[in-house]
LOKE-698578 format. One record per residue (C-alpha): residue number from 1; residue in one letter; x, y, z. Coordinates in steps of 0.02 Angstrom, whole numbers, plus 32768, in hexadecimal, padded with zeros to 4 digits. Each point is the difference from the previous one (the first is absolute). Layout:
BEGIN
+-------+------+------+------+------+
: dokol : selo :    X :    Y :    Z :
+-------+------+------+------+------+
:   NUM :    A :    X :    Y :    Z :
...
+-------+------+------+------+------+
REM end
This chain:
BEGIN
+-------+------+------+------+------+
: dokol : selo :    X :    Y :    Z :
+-------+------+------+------+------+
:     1 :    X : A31B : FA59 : 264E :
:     2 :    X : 8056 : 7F86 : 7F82 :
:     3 :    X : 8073 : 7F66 : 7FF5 :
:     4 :    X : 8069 : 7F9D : 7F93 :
:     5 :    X : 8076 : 7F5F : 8009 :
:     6 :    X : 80BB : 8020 : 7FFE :
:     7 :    X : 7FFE : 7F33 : 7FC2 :
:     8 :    X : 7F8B : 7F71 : 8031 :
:     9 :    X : 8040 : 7F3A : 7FEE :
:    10 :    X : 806A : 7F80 : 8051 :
:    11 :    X : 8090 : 8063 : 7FDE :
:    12 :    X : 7FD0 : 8094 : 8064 :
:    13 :    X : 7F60 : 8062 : 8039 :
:    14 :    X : 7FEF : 80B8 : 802C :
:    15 :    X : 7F87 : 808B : 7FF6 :
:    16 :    X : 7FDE : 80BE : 8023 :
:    17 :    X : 7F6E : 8055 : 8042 :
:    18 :    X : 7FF6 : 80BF : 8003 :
:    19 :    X : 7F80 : 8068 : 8046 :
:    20 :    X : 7FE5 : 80AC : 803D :
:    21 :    X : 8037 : 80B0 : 7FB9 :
:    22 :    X : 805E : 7FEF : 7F53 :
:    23 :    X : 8097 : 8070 : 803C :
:    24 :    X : 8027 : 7F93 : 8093 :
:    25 :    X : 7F8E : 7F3F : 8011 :
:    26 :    X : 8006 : 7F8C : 8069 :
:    27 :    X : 8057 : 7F78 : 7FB8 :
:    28 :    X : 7FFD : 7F44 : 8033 :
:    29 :    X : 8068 : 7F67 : 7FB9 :
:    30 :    X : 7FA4 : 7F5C : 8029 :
:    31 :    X : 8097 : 7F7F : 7FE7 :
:    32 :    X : 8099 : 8011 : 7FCB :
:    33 :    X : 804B : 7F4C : 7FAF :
:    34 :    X : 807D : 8054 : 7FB7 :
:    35 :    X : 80AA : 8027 : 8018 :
:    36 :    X : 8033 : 808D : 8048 :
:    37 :    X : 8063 : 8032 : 7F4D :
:    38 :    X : 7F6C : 7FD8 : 7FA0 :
:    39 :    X : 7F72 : 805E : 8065 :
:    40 :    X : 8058 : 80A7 : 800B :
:    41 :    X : 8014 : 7FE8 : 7F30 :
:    42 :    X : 7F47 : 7FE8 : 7FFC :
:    43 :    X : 7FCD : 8079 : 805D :
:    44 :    X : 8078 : 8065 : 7FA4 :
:    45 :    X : 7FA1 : 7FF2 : 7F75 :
:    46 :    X : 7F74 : 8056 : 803E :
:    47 :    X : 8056 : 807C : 8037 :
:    48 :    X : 8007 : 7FE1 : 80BB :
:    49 :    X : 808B : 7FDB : 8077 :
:    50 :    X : 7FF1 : 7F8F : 80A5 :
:    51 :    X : 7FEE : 80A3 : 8060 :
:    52 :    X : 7F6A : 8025 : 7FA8 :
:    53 :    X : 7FA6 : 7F66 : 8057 :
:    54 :    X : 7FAD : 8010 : 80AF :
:    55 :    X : 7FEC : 7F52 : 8036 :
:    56 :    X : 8009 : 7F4E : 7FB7 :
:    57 :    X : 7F94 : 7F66 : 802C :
:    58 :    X : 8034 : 7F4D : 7FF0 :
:    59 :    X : 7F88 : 7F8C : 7FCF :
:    60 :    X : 8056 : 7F77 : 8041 :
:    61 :    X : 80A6 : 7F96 : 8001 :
:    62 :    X : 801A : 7FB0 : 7F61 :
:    63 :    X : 8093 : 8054 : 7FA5 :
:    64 :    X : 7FAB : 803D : 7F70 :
:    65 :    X : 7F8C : 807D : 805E :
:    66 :    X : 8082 : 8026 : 80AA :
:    67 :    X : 80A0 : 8015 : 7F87 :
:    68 :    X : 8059 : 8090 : 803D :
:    69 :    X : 7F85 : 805D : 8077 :
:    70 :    X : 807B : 7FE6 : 808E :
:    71 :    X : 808B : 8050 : 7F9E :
:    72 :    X : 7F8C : 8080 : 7FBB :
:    73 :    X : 7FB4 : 8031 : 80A8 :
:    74 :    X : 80A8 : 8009 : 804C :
:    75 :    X : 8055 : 8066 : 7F7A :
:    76 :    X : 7F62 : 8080 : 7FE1 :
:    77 :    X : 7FC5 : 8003 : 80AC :
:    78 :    X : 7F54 : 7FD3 : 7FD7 :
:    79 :    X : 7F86 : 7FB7 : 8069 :
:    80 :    X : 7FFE : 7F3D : 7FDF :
:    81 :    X : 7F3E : 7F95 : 8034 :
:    82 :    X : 7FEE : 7F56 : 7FFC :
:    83 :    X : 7FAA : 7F78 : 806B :
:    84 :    X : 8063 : 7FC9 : 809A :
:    85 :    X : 8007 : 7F4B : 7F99 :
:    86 :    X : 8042 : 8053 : 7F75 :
:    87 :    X : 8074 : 8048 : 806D :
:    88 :    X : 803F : 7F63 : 8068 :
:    89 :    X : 8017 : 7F9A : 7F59 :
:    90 :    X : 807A : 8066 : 7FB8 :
:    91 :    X : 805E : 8018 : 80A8 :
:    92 :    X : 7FBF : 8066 : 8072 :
:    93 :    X : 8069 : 8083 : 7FBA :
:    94 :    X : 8017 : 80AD : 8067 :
:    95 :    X : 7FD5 : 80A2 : 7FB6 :
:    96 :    X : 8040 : 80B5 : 8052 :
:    97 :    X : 7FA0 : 809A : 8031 :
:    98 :    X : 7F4C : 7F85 : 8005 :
:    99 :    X : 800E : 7FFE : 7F42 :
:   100 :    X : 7FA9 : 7F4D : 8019 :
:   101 :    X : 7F4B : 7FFE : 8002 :
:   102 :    X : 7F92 : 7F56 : 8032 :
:   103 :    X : 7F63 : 8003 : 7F8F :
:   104 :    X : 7F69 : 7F6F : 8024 :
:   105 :    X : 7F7B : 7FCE : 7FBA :
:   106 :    X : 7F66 : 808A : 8009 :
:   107 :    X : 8075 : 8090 : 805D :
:   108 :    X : 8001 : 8092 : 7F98 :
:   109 :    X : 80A2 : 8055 : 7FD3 :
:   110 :    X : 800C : 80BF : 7FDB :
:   111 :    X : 8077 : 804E : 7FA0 :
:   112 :    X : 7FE7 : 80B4 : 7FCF :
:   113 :    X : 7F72 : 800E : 7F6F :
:   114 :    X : 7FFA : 7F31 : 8008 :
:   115 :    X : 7FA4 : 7F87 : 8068 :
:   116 :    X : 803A : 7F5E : 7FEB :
:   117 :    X : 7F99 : 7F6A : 8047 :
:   118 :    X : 8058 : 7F54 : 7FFA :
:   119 :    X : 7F8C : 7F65 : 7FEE :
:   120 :    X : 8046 : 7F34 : 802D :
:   121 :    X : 8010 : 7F99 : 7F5C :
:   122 :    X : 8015 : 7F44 : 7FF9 :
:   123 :    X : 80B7 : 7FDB : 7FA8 :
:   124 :    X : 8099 : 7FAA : 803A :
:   125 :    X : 8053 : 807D : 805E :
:   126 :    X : 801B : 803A : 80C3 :
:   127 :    X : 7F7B : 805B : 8008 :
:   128 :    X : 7FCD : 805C : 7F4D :
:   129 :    X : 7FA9 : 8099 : 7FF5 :
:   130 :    X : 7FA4 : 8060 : 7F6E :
:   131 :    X : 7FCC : 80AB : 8002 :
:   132 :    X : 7F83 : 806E : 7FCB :
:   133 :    X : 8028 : 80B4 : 7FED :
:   134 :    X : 7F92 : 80AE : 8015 :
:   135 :    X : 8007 : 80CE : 7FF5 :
:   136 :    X : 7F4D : 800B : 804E :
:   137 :    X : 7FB6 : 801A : 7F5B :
:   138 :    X : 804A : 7F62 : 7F97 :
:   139 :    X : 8038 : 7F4C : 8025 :
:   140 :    X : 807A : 7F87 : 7FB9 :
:   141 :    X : 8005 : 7F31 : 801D :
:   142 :    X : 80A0 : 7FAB : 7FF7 :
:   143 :    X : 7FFF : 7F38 : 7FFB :
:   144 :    X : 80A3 : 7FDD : 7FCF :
:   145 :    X : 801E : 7F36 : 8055 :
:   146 :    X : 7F6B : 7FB6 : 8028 :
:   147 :    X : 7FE1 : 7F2F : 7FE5 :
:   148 :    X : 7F3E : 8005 : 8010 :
:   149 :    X : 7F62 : 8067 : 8030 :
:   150 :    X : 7FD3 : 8032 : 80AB :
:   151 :    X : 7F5B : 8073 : 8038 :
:   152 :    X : 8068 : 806E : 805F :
:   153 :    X : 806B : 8028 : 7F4A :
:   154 :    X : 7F67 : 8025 : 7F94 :
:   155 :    X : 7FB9 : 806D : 8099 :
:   156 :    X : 80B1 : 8054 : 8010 :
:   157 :    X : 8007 : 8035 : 7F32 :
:   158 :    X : 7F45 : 8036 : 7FFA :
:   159 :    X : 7FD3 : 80B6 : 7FD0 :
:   160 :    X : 80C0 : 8016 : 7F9F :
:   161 :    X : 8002 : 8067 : 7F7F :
:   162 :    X : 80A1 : 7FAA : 7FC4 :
:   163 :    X : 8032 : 7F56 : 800A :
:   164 :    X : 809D : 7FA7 : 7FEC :
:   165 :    X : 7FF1 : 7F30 : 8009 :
:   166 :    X : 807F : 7F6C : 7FFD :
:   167 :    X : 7FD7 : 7F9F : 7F51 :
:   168 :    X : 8089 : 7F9D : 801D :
:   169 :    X : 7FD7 : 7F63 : 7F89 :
:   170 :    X : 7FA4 : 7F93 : 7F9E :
:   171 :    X : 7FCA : 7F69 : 804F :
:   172 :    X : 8007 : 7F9F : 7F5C :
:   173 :    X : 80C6 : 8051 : 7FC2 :
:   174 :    X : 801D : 7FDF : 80C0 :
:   175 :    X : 7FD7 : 7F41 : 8002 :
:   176 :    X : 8054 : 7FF4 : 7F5A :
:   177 :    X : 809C : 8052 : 802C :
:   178 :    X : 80B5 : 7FC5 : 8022 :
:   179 :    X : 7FFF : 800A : 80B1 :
:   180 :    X : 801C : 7F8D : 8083 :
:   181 :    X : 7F48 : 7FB5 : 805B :
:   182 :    X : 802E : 8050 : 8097 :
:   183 :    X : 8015 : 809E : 7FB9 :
:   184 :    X : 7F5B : 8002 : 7F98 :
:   185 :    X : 7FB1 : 7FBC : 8096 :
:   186 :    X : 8031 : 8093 : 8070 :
:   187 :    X : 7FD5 : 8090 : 7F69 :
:   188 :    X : 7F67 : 7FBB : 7FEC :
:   189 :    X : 7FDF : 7FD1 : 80BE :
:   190 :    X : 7F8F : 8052 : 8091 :
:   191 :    X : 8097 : 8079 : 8032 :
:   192 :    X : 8036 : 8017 : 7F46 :
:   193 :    X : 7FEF : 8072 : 7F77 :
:   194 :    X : 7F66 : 802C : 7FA9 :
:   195 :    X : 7FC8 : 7FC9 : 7F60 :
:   196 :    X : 7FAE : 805D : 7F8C :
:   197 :    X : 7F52 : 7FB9 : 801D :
:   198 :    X : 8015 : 802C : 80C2 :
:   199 :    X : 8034 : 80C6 : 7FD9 :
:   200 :    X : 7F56 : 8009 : 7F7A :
:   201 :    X : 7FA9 : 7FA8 : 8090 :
:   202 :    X : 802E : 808F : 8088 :
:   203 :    X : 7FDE : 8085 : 7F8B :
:   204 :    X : 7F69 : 7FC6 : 7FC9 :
:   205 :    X : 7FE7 : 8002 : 80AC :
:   206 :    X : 803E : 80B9 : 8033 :
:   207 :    X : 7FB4 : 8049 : 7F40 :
:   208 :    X : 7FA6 : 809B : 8025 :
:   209 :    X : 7FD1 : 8091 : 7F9A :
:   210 :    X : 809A : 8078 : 8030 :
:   211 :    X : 8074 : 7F87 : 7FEA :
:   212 :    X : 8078 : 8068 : 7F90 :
:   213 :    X : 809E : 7F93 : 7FDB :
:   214 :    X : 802F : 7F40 : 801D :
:   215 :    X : 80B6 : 7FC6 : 7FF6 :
:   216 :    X : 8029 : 7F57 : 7FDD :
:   217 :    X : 80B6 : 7FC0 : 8054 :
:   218 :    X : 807E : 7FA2 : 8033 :
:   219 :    X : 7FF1 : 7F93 : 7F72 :
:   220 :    X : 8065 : 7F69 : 8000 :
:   221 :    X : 8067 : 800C : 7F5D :
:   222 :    X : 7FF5 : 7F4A : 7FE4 :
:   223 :    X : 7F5E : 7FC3 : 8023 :
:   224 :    X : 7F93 : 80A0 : 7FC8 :
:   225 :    X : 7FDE : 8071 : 7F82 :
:   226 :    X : 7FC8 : 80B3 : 7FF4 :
:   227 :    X : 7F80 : 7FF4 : 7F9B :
:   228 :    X : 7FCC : 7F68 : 805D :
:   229 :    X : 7FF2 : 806F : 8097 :
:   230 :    X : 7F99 : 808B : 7FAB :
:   231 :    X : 7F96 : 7FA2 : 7FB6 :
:   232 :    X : 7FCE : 7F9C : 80B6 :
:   233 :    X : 7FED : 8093 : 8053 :
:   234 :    X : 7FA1 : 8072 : 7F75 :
:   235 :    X : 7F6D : 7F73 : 7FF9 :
:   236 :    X : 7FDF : 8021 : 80CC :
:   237 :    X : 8018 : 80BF : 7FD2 :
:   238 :    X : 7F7B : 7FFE : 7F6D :
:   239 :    X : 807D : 805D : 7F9B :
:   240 :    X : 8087 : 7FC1 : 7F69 :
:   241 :    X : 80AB : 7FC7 : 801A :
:   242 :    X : 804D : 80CD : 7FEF :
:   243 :    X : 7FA1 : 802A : 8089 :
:   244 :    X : 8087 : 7FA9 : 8063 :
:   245 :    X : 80A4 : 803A : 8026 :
:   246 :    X : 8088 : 7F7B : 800D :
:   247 :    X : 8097 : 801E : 8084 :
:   248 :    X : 809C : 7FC0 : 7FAC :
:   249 :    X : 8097 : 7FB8 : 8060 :
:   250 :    X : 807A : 8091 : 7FA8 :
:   251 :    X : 7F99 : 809B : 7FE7 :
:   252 :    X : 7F6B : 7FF1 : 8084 :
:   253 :    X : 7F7F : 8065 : 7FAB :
:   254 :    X : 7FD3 : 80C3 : 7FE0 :
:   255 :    X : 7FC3 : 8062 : 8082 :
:   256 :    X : 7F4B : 7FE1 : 8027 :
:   257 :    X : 7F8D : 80A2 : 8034 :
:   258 :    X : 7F83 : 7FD0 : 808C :
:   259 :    X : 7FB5 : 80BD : 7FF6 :
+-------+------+------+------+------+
REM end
């Protein structure tokens, strides 16, 4: 099983998960906020067409994570999930031949060599899910939009042997920042984005011994810093600033090995 980001920021957020036999995996994309264009040309780069994917799962509304999945899903004939608020915010759209799928909080989803269980998340959107993903023998978290820290999300990313968390600013570049009140207000707010300090706090939280890789993204290009980032969230890990892999906004990050 392994994963990388096809691009993490404001601008756009997608990533792959593959798992199963090497000649044929299963192969997830959680988000798509891209355009249509742009995320075959990414994938591209790997290697991969859209026909190569067997399902997609939207996070939620906002248009940097749903982007083109419609489009995509309709084109490729792939399997589309997302929560039924997720679904009525951008429309209420109809899919053909049941390619929709409703996902909800604590329902597992199976999709060939991949069990996907989607977990509630408090953010500012119809109803936003997060994921975390499984082959039986490994497990990857995915916190992606998130504004604060709830039980249920530290007991949903326990026992991952990956992690990828929001570290989407600094509270102090934040406040200092050229943007309006209102907008600093809702970043920073209950149903926000995290900061830095709230990512080290979760992992801190979820650290455990097999805990193999931790991705830092969707890093706000103005009011954070990668090495800002790291840094947080190597002092909960007990390890130095390398140790952490930053997703980027144009190149994602390198495939990650969970095996």
């Amino acid at each position: 099983m392994r994963f990388r980001s096809l691009g993490s920021g404001s601008s756009g957020n997608a990533m792959l998960v593959e798992a199963g036999a090497a000649a044929r995996p299963t192969r997830l994309l959680i988000d798509c906020g891209f355009t249509l264009k742009e995320l075959t040309l990414r994938l591209a780069r790997l290697g991969l067409q859209p026909e190569a994917l067997d399902g997609v799962f939207v996070t939620h509304e906002h248009g940097d994570h749903v982007g083109c999945a419609l489009a995509l899903a309709r084109r490729h004939r792939l399997p589309l999930w997302m929560s039924r608020g997720t679904w009525r915010a951008i429309g209420a759209p109809v899919l053909d031949d049941g390619l929709l799928r409703f996902a909800r909080d604590g329902e597992p989803i199976a999709l060939r060599d991949l069990e996907i269980e989607p977990y509630t998340v408090p953010h500012d959107a119809a109803e936003p899910l997060q994921l975390r993903c499984g082959d039986g023998a490994h497990r990857l978290g995915v916190l992606t939009d998130a504004g604060s820290l709830t039980p249920h999300m530290v007991e949903s990313l326990q026992g991952c042997d990956a992690l990828l968390l929001e570290c989407n600013h600094d509270r102090a570049l934040l406040a200092a920042s050229a943007y309006p009140a209102s907008l600093k207000q809702r970043i920073g707010g209950r149903l926000g984005h995290l900061a830095n300090e709230l990512a080290a706090e979760l992992l801190a939280a979820c650290r455990h011994a097999r805990l193999r890789h931790v991705v830092a993204a969707h890093l706000s290009e103005q009011n954070n810093r990668p090495a800002l980032a790291a840094a947080a969230l190597a002092t909960a890990l007990g390890a130095g600033p390398d140790d952490i892999v930053v997703a980027g906004p144009c190149e994602g990050c390198a495939w990650l090995d969970l095996g």
